[in-house]
C-alpha positions as CSV (number, residue, x, y, z in Angstrom):
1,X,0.0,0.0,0.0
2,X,2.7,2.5,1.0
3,X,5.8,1.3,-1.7
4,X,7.3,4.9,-1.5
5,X,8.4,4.6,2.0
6,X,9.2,1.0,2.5
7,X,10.7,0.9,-0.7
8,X,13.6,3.6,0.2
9,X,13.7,2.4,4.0
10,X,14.3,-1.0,2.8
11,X,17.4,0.6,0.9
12,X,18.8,2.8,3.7
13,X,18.3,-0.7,6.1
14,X,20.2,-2.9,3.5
15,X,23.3,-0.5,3.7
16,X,23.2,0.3,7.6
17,X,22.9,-3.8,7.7
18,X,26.0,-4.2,6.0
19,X,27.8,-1.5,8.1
20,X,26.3,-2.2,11.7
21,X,27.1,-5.7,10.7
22,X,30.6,-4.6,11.6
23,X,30.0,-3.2,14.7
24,X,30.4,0.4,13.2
25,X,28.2,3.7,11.9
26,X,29.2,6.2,10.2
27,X,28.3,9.5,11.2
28,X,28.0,11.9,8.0
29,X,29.0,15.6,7.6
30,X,26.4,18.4,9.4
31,X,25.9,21.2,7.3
32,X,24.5,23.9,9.5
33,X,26.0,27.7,10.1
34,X,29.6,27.6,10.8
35,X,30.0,30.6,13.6
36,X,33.7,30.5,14.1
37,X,35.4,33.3,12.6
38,X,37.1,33.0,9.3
39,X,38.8,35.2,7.0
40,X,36.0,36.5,4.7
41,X,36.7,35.9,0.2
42,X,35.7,38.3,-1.3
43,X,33.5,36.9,-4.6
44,X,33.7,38.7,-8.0
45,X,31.3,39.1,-10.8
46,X,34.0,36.9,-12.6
47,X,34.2,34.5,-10.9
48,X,32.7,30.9,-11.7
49,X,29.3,29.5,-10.5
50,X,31.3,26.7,-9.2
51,X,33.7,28.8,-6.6
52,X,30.7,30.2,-5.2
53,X,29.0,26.8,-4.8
54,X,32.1,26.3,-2.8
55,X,32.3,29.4,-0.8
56,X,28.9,28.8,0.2
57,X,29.6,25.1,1.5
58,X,32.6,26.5,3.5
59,X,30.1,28.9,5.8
60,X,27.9,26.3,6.2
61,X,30.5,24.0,7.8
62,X,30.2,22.4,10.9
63,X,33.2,21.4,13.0
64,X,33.8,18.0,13.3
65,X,33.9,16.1,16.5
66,X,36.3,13.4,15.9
67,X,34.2,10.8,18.0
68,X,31.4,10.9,16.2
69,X,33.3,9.9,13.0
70,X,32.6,5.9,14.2
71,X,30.5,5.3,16.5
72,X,30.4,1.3,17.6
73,X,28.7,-0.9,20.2
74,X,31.3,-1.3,22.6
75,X,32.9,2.3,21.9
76,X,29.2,4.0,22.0
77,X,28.6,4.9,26.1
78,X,32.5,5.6,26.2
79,X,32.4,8.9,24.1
80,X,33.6,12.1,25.9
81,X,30.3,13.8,24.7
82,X,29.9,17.3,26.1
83,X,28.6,17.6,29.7
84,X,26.1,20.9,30.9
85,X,26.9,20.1,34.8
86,X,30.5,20.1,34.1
87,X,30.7,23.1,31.1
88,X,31.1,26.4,32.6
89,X,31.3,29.8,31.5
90,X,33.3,33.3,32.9
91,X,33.6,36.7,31.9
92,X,35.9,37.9,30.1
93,X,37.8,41.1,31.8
94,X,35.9,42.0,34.1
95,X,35.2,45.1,35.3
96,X,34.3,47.5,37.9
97,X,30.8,49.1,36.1
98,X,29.4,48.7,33.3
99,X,26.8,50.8,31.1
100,X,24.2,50.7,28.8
101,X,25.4,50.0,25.2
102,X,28.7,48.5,26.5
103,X,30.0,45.2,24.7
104,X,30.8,41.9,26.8
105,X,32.0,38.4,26.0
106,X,31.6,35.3,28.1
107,X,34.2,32.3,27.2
108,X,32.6,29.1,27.6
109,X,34.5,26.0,28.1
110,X,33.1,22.7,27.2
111,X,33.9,19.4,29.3
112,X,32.8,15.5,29.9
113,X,31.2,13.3,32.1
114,X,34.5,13.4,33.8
115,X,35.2,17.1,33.8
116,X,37.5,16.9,31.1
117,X,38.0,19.7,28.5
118,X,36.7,19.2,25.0
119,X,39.3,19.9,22.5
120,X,37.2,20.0,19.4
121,X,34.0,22.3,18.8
122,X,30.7,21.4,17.0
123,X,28.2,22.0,20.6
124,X,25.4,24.0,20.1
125,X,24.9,26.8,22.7
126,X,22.1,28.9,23.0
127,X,22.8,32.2,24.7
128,X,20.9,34.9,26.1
129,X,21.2,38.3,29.0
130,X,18.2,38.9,30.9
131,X,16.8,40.9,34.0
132,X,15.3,38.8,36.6
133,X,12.3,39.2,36.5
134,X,12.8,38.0,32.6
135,X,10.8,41.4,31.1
136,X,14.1,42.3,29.5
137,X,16.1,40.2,27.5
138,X,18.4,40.2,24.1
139,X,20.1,37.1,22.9
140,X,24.4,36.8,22.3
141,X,26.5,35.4,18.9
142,X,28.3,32.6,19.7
143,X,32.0,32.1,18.5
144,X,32.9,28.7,18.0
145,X,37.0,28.6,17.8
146,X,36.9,24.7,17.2
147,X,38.9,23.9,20.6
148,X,36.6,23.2,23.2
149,X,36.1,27.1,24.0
150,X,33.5,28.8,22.9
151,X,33.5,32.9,22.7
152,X,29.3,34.2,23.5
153,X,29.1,38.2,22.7
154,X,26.5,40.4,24.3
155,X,25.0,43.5,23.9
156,X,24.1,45.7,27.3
157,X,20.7,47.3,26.4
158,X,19.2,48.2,29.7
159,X,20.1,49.3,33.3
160,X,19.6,46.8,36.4
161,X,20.5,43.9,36.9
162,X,21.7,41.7,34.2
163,X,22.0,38.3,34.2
164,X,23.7,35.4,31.7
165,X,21.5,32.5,30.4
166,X,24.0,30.4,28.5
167,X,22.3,26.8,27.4
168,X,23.9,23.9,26.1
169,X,21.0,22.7,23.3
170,X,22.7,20.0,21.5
171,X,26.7,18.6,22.2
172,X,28.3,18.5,19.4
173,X,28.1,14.3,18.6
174,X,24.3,15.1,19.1
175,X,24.4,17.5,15.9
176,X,26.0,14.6,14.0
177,X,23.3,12.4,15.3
178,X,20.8,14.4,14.1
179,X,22.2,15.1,10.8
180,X,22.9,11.1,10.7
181,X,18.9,10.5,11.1
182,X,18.0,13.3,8.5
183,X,20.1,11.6,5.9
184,X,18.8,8.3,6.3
185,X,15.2,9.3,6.9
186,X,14.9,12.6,5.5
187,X,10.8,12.6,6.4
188,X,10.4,11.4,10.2
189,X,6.4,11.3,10.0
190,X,4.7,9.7,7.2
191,X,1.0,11.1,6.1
192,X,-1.8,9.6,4.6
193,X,-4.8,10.3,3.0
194,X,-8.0,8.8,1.8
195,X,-9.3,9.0,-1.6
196,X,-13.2,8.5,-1.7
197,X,-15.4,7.6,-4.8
198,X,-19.1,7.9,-6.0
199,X,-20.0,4.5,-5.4
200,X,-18.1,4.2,-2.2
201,X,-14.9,2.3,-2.7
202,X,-11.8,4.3,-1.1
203,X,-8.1,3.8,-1.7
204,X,-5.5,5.3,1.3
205,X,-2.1,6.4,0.2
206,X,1.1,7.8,1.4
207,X,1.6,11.7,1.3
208,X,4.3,13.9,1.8
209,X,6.3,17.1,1.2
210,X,8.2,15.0,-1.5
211,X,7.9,11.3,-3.0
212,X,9.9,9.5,-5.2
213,X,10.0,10.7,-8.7
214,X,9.0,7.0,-10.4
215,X,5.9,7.0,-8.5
216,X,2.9,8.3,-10.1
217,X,1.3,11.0,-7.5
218,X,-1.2,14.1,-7.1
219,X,0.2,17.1,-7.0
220,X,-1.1,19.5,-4.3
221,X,1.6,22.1,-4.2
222,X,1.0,25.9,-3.8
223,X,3.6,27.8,-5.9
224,X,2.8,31.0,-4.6
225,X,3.4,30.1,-1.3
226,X,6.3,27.9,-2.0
227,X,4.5,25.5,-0.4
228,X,4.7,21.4,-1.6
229,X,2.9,19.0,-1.0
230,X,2.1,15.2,-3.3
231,X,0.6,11.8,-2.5
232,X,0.9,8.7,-4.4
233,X,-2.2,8.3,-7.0
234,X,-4.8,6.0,-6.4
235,X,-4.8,3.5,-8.6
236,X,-8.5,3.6,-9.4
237,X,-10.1,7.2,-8.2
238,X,-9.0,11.0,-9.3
239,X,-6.5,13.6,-7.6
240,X,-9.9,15.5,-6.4
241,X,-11.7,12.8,-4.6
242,X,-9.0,13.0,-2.0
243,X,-11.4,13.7,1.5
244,X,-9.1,13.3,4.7
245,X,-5.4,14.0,5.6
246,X,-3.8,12.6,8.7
247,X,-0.6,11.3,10.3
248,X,-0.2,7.7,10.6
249,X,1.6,7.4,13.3
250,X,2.2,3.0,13.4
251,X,3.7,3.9,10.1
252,X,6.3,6.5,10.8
253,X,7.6,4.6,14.1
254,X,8.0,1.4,12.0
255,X,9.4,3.0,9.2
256,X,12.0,4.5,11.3
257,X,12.7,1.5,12.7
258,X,13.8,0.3,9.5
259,X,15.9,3.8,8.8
260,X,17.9,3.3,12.4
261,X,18.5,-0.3,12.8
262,X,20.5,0.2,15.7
263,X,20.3,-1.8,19.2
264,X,18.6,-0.4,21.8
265,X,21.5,0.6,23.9
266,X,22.2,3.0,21.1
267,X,19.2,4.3,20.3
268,X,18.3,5.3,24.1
269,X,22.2,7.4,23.6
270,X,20.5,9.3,20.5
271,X,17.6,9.8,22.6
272,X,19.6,11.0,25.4
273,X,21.5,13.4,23.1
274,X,18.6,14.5,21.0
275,X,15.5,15.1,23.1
276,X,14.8,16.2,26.5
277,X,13.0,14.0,29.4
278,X,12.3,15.5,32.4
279,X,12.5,12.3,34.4
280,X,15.4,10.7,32.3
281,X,17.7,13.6,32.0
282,X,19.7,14.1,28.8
283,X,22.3,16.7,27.6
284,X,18.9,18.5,25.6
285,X,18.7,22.3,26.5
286,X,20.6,22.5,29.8
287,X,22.0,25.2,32.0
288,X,25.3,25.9,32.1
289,X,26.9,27.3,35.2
290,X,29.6,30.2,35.7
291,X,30.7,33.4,37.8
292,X,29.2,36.0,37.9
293,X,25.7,34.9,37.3
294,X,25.0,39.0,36.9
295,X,26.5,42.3,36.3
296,X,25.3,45.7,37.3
297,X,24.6,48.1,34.9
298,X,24.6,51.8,35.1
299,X,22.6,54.1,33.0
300,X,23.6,56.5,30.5
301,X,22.9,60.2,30.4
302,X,21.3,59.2,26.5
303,X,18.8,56.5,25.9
304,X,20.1,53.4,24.0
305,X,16.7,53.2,21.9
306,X,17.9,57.6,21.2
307,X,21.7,56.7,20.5
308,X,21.0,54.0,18.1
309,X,21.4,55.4,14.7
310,X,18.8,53.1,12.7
311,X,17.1,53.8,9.2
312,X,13.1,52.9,9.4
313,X,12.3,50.0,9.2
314,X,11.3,48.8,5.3
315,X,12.4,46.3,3.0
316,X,15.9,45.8,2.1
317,X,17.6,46.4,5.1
318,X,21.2,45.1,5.0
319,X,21.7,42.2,7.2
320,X,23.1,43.1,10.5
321,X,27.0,42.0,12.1
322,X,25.8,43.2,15.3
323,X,25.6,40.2,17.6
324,X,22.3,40.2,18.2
325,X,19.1,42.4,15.7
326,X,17.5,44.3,19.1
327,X,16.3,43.2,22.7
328,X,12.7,42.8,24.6
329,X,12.5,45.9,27.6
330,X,9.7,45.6,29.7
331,X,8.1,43.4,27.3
332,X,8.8,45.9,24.4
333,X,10.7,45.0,21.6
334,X,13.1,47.2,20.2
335,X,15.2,46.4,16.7
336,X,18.7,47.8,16.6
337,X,18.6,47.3,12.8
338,X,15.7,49.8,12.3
339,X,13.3,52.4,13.4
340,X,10.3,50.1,14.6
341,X,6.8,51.5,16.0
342,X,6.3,51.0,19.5
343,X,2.1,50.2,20.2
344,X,1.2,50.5,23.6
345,X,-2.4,49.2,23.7
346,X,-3.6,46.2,21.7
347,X,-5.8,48.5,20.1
348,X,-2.9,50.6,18.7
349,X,-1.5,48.3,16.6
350,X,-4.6,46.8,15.5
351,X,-5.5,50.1,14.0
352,X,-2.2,49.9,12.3
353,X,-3.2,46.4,10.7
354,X,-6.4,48.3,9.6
355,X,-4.7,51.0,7.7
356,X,-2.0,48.7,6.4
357,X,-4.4,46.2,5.2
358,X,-7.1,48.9,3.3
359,X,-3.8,50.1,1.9
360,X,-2.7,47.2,0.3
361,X,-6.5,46.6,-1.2
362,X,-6.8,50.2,-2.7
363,X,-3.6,49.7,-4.6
């Protein structure tokens, strides 16, 4: 009933077979935003379509733990993989005051189980300053320098109290577990829908954003909105007697199943590493410690929202090398790309909506 699916699981299970067969996995490259900092090449009109291809694969780069390069049963609960409790952060030169619009950087130094320093990057940090009572807040850049240490920048945008929310998300052999699943089984949940016809015989196929191109389907994509969308074609009714749309749920988890033939020791690891359980634990979205937990900062004689020099707000705004594109104050959001409205009242910008949108009809 569902060839699409099984067809290319079967696949992906007949080559991890052969590998895990050996007592080995191999972990593939993770392309996602490389934030360590690089000398910059600067790309002419001239210049072939191929150089930029590879420019563009360089900033997406990843660095690569080395232990998550193979990954086998006996070696798998043995991997240094990077510890919140024992990862800690500190500031870097401290001083004795700080102000509004002053620049800070935190180093954050990434360890084991055992307290041991990382010497590789590749962890994904999440990092944030705050006030207490969390009504004020503007998120840091995160410098990845490939050794274990980690360089978060911050912004100062208020006065008060500030404090440093630095969260480990993912370590970096979770990233490569992650990018691991997503090239085996690109589409985690499998769809279906039912197909209903005149004299009441129904057919149920798979759906998805994408199916294989030798299988005949119905096409239900949305250019305009870039949105797409296909299921396999009935073999007997039309595209339009489609009637129902859900998420088979049996079908994913035994199709993934087939995508991660892995024992269970492992796959509890990849849980561990990937999700978060509040009774089980895991390395998912925890707090790192680190002194100070706040800084004081003064206020300056000119408002930071006043000394910001920002064009309005429109489109085609250059993208911003600030670390961070503004900050919440008292629940406010300001942008320090851009001169944005401020509404005080619901009502204000919901008469803003009104204009905009009688606008946009008269044209």
């Amino acid at each position: 009933m569902f060839p699409t699916r099984l067809l290319r699981s079967l696949r992906y299970c007949l080559v991890l077979a052969v590998i895990t067969a050996t007592g080995y996995v191999i972990v593939a490259h993770l392309s996602r935003p490389y934030i360590q900092q690089r000398s910059q090449h600067k790309v002419s009109e001239e210049q072939t379509i191929a150089e930029n291809n590879v420019l563009t694969s360089d900033t997406l780069y990843w660095p690569k733990p080395p232990t998550a390069l193979v990954i086998g049963n006996k070696l798998w609960t043995g991997l240094p993989i990077t510890e919140a409790k024992e990862t800690t952060y500190s500031l870097d030169n401290p001083k004795t005051s700080y102000h509004v619009g002053d620049f800070v950087n935190v180093t954050i130094v990434a360890r084991d189980k055992d307290g041991q320093p990382k010497i590789h990057g590749g962890d994904y940090f999440q990092v944030r300053v705050q006030s207490p009572d969390g009504d004020s807040a503007a998120a840091g850049q995160v410098i990845d320098h490939d050794n274990g240490k980690y360089t978060a920048q911050f912004r100062l945008f208020w006065a008060g109290e500030v404090k440093f929310n630095i969260r480990l998300v993912h370590p970096s052999e979770g990233c490569y577990l992650l990018n691991y699943m997503w090239e085996v089984c690109p589409l985690r949940l499998t769809f279906t829908s039912t197909f209903m016809g005149n004299n009441g015989s129904s057919e149920t196929t798979e759906c998805n954003v994408f199916l294989d191109e030798d299988v005949d389907q119905c096409d239900y994509s949305d250019q305009s909105s870039g949105v797409s969308w296909a299921c396999v074609k009935p073999k007997t009714l039309p595209c339009s007697s489609r009637v129902d749309h859900k998420v088979d749920y049996d079908l994913s988890h035994h199709l993934n199943k087939l995508c991660f033939f892995l024992p269970s020791e492992q796959r509890h690891m990849i849980s561990s590493l990937v999700t978060y359980d509040e009774e089980k634990g895991g390395t998912f979205k925890k707090t790192i410690k680190g002194r100070p937990g706040s800084i004081n900062v003064n206020s300056t004689y000119v408002p930071i929202k006043v000394s910001l020099r920002r064009p309005p707000c429109e489109s085609g705004i250059p993208t911003p090398s600030a670390p961070t594109t503004g900050f919440w104050h008292q629940d406010v959001w300001t942008s320090t790309v851009c001169k944005n409205r401020h509404f005080p009242r619901r009502e204000h910008y919901f008469k803003c909506l009104e204009v905009r949108i009688s606008t946009t009809l008269a044209i």
